[in-house]
C-alpha positions, 0 to 999 in steps of 0.5 A, a space after each residue: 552523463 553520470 550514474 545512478 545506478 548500474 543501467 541507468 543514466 541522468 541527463 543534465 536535459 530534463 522537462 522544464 522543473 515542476 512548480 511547486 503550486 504545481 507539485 502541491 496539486 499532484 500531491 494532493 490528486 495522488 494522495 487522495 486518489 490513494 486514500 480512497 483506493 485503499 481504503 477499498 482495497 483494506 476495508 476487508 481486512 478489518 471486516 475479516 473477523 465478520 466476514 468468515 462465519 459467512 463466507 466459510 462456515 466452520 466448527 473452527 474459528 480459527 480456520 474461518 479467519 484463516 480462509 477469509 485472511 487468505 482471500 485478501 492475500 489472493 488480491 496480491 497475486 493480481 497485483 503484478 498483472 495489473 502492473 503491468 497493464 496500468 503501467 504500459 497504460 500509463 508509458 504509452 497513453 499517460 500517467 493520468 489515463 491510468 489513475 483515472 482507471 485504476 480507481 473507477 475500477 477500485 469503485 466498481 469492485 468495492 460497490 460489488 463486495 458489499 453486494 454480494 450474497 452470503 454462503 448461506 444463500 447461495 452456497 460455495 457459489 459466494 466464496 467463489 465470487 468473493 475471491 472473484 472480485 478481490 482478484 479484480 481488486 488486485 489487478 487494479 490496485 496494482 496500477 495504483 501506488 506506482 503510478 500515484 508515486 510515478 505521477 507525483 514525482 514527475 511533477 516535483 521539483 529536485 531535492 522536493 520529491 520526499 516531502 511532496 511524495 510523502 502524500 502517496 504514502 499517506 493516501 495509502 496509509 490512512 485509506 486503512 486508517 478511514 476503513 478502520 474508522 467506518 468499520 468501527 462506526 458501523 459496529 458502534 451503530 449495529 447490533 452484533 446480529 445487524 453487523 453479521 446480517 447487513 451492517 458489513 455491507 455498508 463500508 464497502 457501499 461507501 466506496 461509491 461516493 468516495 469513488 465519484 469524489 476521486 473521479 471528479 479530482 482526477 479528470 481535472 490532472 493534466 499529465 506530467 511535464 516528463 510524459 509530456 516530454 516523452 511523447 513530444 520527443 516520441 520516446 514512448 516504447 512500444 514494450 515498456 515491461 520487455 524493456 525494462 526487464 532487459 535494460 534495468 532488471 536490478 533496479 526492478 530487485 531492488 525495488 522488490 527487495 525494498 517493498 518486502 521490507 516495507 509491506 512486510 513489515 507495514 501490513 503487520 500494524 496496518 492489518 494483523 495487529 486488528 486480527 492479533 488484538 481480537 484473539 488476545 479478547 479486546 473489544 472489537 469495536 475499541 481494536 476498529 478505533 484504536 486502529 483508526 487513530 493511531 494509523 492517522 497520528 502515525 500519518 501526521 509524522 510522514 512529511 516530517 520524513 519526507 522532509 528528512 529524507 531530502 534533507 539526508 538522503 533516502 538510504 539513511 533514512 530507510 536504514 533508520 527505518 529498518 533498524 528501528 523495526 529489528 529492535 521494536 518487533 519483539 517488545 511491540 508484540 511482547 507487550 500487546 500480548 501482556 497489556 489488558 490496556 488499550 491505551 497501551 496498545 494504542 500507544 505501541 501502536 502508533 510508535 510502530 507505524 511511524 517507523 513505518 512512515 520512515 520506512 514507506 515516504 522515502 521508498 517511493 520516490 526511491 522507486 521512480 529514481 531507479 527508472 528513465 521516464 519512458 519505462 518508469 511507471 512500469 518498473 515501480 509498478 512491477 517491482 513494487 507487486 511482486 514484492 507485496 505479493 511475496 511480503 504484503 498481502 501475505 503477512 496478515 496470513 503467515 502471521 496468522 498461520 506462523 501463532 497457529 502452528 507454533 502456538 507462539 504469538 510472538 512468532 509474528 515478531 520474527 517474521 517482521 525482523 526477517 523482512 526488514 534485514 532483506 530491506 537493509 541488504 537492498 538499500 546497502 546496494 543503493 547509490 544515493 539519488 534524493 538530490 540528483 534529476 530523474 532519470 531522463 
């Protein structure tokens, strides 16, 4: 037995070796799912502007963004609880049962939003219910990346676990990328006075259909040769969060300290940049299309990383990744700030996501090699909530306050340099895994 990291050991014994017709199918499911779960999840966001006029009423603009910003921070502080719901879920029972939960949930809460009275209509009682149903949104998107990330690693083949990974990244990524699109379309279609009466309603009712869609795909999975491996050798834990804190507590750190780096800096150009462009006076309906298409362009070149990170392994990659984003912060917001060009924008935009991309595809499958099998899902899902909620769901919010208080746009800028530096102390302390067998 050897090493991966400090508490954690590879056995030359393994599950029989995924197929890679097999691996494709689980990408696929996984990269799907994940899509559709965030675009349910982010649709919000790009409605926040919309959304706090009728949500939270007041003289100050600002202060409504504000509030409606920190509601969709509050989702993350579920994200840890339901980690640790769908990850015991998926230890014990199966990695499908949890992501065929997790999105029907996801559905069920999206479905609700776009149902939901105004403040106008029944007063403080519509707030109250809007952080209601983003906390339930929270507690399912917690159980989501992990296990998608879980599920697709246990069904790839050693040495193919980037490329084929590269899809949960890209699920989640162009989930923001397809709310942006339907947003804009919605508004594109709809007066002003249409989009602040009904039309925001329409993108979260869309959930239903791509909810049932993500159903049908899921039910067909069978579970992974890992679990199923597991449970025929009957090394399912009773307790797989007690477990995990106790047996492998630096790999859920690291795991923390590489999602601060990775949200922190990701929910910047996935979230904010939208909200940041508004305030500078471009035309929200071209910011919603902008978005759109330099998210999906930046996507087109995350299995480009996933293929680089097997090829030179997952620590060079990510220092790529984190370099990249201590030198391009400051003139991404520099020149956002001083272009009258949407072109431009776009542009800087979709340089941005791309070292996103380097930062995001080799993270996941980095996750599931710091864990044995029988306490995986759960310590990716763990690790990976409590860094989002310190550094994901917050920074649209500490983007937004840090301009506000300061009155210095660039103080966004500094905020992703400070992520990023957490990231390069992390993976510094990091043995590289890429070519070596999951943990048995």
């Amino acid at each position: 037995m050897t090493d991966t990291q400090p508490g954690t050991a590879v056995s030359a014994e393994s599950a029989t070796e995924p197929s890679p017709s097999t691996a494709k199918r689980a990408a696929l499911a996984g990269g799907v799912g994940t899509l559709i779960e965030y675009y349910d999840f982010s649709v919000y966001a790009f409605l926040a502007v919309t959304l706090a006029p009728l949500f939270f009423p007041s003289d100050e603009p600002a202060v409504g963004v504000l509030l409606t910003l920190a509601v969709f921070g509050s989702a993350y502080v579920m994200r840890p609880i339901g980690g640790w719901f769908f990850g015991r879920l998926g230890d014990r029972r199966g990695r499908r049962h949890a992501l065929v939960v997790t999105v029907v949930a996801m559905g069920v809460c999206c479905a609700l939003l776009g149902m939901l009275p105004t403040h106008a209509t029944v007063g403080v009682l519509a707030p109250v219910l809007l952080v209601l149903i983003r906390l339930a949104q929270g507690f399912s998107a917690g159980g989501e990346i992990g296990g998608a990330a879980t599920y697709v690693a246990e069904s790839s083949p050693a040495g193919r676990r980037g490329v084929f990974g590269s899809m949960t990244p890209i699920g989640s990524t162009l989930g923001f990328s397809v709310a942006a699109a339907v947003v804009g379309t919605v508004s594109a279609l709809t007066t002003p006075e249409q989009m602040a009466a009904w039309g925001w309603r329409i993108p979260f009712l869309i959930s239903i259909p791509l909810a049932i869609l993500c159903l049908w795909a899921r039910v067909k999975l069978e579970d992974t040769p890992d679990f199923e491996a597991m449970a025929a050798k009957a090394e399912v834990v009773r307790s797989p969060l007690l477990q995990v804190v106790r047996e492998h507590p630096l790999s859920v750190l690291r795991v923390i300290g590489i999602a601060i780096a990775m949200n922190g800096s990701g929910y910047i150009g996935l979230t904010y940049f939208s909200i940041y462009l508004t305030g500078e006076g471009f035309d929200p309906q071209a910011i919603y299309w902008t978005a759109a298409i330099a998210i999906a362009i930046a996507c087109a070149s995350f299995p480009i990383a996933g293929l680089l990170t097997d090829r030179f392994g997952r620590k060079p990659v990510l220092l790529t990744a984190y370099v990249g984003f201590l030198v391009l912060a400051y003139p991404v917001f520099a020149i956002m700030g001083s272009t009258s060009s949407i072109l431009v924008v776009g542009i800087v935009w979709v340089a941005y996501m791309m070292f996103n991309g380097l930062a995001q595809v080799p993270a996941f499958p980095q996750f599931t090699e710091l864990f044995p099998r029988n306490v995986r899902y759960t310590g990716v899902a763990l690790g990976f909530n409590i860094g989002t909620i310190i550094a994901g769901g917050s920074a649209p919010y500490i983007a937004a306050q840090l301009v506000e208080s300061t009155g210095n746009t660039m103080a966004p800028a500094f905020w992703v340099m400070g992520v990023v530096v957490v990231g390069i102390v992390t993976v510094l302390t990091l043995r590289e895994t890429s070519r070596k067998p999951l943990p048995v």
